[in-house]
Backbone as CSV, one residue per row, in Angstrom:
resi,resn,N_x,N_y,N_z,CA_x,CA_y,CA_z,C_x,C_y,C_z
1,UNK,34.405,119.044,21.287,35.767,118.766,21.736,36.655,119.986,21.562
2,UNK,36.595,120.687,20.845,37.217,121.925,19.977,38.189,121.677,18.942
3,UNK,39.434,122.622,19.069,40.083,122.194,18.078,41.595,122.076,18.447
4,UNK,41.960,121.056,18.191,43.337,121.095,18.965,44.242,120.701,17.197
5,UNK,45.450,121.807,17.580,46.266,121.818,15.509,47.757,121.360,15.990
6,UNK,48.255,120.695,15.174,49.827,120.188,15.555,50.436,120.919,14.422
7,UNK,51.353,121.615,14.772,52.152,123.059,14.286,53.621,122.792,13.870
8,UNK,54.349,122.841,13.320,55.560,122.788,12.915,56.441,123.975,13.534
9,UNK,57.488,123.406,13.795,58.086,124.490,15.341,59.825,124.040,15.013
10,UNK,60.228,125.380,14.483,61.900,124.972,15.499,62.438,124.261,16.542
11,UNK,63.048,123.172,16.266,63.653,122.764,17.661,64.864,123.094,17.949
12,UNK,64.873,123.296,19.431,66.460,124.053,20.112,67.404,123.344,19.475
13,UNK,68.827,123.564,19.020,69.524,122.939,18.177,70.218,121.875,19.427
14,UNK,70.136,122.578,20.444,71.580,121.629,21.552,70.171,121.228,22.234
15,UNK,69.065,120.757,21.913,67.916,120.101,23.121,68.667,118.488,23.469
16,UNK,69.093,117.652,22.850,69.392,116.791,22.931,70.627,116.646,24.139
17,UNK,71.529,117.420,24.064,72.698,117.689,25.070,72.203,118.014,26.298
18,UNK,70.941,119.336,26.118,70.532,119.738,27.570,69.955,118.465,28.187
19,UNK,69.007,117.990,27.436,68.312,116.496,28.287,69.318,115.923,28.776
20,UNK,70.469,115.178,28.136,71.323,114.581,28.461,71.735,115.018,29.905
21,UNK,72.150,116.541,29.802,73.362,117.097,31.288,72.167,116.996,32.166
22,UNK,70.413,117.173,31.859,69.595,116.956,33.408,69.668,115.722,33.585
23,UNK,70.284,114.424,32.811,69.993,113.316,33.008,69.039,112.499,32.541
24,UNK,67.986,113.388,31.325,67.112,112.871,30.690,67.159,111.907,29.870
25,UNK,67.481,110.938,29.558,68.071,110.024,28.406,66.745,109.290,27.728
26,UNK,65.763,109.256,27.664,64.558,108.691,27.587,63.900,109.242,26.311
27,UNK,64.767,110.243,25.441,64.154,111.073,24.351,64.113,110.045,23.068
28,UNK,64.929,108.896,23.015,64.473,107.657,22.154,63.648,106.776,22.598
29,UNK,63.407,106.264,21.675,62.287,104.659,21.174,63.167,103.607,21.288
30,UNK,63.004,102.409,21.525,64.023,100.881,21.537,64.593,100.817,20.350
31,UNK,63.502,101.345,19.314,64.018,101.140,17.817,64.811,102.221,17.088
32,UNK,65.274,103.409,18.259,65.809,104.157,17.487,65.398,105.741,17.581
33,UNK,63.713,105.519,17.066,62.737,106.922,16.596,62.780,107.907,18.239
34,UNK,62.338,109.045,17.648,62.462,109.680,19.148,61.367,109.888,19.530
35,UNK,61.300,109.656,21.029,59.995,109.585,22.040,59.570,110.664,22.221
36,UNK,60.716,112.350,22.311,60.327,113.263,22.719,60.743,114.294,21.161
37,UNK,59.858,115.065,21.092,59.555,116.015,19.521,60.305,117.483,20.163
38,UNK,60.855,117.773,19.301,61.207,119.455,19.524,60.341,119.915,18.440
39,UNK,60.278,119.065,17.209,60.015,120.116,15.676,58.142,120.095,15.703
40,UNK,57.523,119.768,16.544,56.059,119.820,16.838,55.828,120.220,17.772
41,UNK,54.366,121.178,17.681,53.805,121.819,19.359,52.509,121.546,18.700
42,UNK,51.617,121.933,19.813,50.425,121.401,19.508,49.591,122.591,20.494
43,UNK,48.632,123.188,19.745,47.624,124.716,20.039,46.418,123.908,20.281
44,UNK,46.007,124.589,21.424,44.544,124.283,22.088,43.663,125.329,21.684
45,UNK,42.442,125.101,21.279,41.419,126.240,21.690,40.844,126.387,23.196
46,UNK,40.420,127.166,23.495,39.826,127.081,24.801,38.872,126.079,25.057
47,UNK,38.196,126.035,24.611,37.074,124.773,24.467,37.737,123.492,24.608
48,UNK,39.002,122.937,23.622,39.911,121.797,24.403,39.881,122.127,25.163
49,UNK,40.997,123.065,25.633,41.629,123.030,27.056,40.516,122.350,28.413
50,UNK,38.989,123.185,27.882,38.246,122.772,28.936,37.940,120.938,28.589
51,UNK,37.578,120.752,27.305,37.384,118.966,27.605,38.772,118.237,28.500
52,UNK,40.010,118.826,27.974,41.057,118.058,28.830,40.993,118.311,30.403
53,UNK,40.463,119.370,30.479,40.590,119.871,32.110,39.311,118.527,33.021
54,UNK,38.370,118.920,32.013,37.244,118.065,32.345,37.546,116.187,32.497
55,UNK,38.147,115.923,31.519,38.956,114.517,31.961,39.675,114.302,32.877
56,UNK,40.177,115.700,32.912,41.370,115.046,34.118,41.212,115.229,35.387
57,UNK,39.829,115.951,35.141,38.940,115.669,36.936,38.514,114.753,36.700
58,UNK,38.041,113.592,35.692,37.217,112.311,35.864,38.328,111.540,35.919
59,UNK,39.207,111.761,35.748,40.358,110.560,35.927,41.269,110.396,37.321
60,UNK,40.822,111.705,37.740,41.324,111.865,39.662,40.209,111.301,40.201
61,UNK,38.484,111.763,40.151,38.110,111.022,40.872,37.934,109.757,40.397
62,UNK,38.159,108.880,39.035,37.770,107.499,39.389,39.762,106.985,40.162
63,UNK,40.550,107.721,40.091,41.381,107.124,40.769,41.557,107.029,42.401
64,UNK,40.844,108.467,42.759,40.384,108.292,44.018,39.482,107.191,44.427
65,UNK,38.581,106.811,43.768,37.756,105.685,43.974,38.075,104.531,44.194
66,UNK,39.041,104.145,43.107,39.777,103.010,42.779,40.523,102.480,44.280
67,UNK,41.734,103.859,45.204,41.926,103.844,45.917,41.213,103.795,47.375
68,UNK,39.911,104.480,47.636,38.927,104.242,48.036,38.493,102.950,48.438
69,UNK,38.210,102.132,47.658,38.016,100.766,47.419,39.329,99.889,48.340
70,UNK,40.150,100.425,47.935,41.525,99.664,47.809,41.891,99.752,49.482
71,UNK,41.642,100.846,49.816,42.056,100.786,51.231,40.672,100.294,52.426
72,UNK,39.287,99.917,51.394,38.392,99.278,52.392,38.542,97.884,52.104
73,UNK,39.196,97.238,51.322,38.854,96.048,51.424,40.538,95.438,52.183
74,UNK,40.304,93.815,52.805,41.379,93.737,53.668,42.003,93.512,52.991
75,UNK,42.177,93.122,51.490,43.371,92.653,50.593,43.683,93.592,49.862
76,UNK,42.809,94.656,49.724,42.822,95.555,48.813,44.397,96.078,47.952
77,UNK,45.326,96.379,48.974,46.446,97.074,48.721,47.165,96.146,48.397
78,UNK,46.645,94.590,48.603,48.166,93.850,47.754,47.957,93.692,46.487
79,UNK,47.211,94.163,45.670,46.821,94.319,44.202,47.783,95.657,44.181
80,UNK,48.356,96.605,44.759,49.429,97.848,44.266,50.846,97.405,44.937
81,UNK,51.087,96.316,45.262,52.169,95.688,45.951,52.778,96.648,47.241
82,UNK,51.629,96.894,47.885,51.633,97.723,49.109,52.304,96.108,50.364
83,UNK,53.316,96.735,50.828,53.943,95.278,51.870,52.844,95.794,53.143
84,UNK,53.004,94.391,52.803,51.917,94.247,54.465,52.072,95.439,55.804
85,UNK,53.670,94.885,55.708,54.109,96.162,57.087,53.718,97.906,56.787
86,UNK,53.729,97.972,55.967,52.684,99.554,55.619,51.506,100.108,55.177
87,UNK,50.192,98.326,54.957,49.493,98.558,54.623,48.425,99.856,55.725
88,UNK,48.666,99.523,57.317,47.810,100.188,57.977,48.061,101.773,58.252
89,UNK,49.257,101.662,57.658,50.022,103.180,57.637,48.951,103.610,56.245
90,UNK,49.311,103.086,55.276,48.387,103.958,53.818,47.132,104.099,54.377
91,UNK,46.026,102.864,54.796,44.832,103.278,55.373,44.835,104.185,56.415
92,UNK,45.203,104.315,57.412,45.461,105.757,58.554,45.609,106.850,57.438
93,UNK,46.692,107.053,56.696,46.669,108.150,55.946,45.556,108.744,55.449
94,UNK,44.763,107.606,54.310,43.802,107.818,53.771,42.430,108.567,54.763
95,UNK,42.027,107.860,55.855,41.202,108.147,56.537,41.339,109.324,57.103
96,UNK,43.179,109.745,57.497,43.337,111.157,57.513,42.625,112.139,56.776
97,UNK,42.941,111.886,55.402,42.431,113.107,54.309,43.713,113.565,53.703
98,UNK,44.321,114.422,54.301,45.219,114.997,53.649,45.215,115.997,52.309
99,UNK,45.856,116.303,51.368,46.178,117.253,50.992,44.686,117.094,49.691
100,UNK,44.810,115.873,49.214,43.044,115.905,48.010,42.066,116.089,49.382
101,UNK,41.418,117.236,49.220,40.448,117.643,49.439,39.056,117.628,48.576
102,UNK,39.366,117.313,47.552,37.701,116.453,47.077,37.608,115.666,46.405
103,UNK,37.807,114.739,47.414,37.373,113.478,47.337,35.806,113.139,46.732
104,UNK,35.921,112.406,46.129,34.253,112.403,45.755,33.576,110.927,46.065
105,UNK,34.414,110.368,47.422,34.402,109.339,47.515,33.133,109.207,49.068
């Protein structure tokens, strides 16, 4: 897997304000705690980097698949609350191709 280390890090003193002025408001928890860390970073070795890289091609193609599926079967798309009136538009697309080019489907 390698070695991935969680590091103790300065956080920007005004990070909280900047989120705010982009409109970010999402940096708390319901209960309070904060969702988003300034005072932690987290170092990859190369060897992570490659297991994460490696997941996150298995997680495009089983989502390609998933979709795959989804646009051959006739009900398929009302399981993603695709409205009827655009289901034949997403399938045309799909059968297009478009911009994923490997498909492993």
């Amino acid at each position: 897997m390698g070695q991935i280390r969680r590091l103790t890090s300065c956080a920007r003193p005004d990070w909280q304000s900047q989120a705010d002025r982009l409109g970010y408001h999402y940096y708390r928890n319901t209960d309070g705690s904060f969702a988003w860390r300034e005072d932690v970073r987290y170092e990859f070795d190369a060897q992570a980097v490659a297991c994460v890289r490696n997941v996150a091609k298995t997680l495009h193609r089983l989502c390609l698949e998933v979709v795959d599926e989804a646009v051959r079967r006739p009900d398929g798309l009302d399981a993603f609350h695709i409205p009827a009136a655009m289901q034949d538009v997403v399938r045309e697309s799909w059968r297009r191709g478009g911009p994923v080019s490997d498909r492993a489907v």
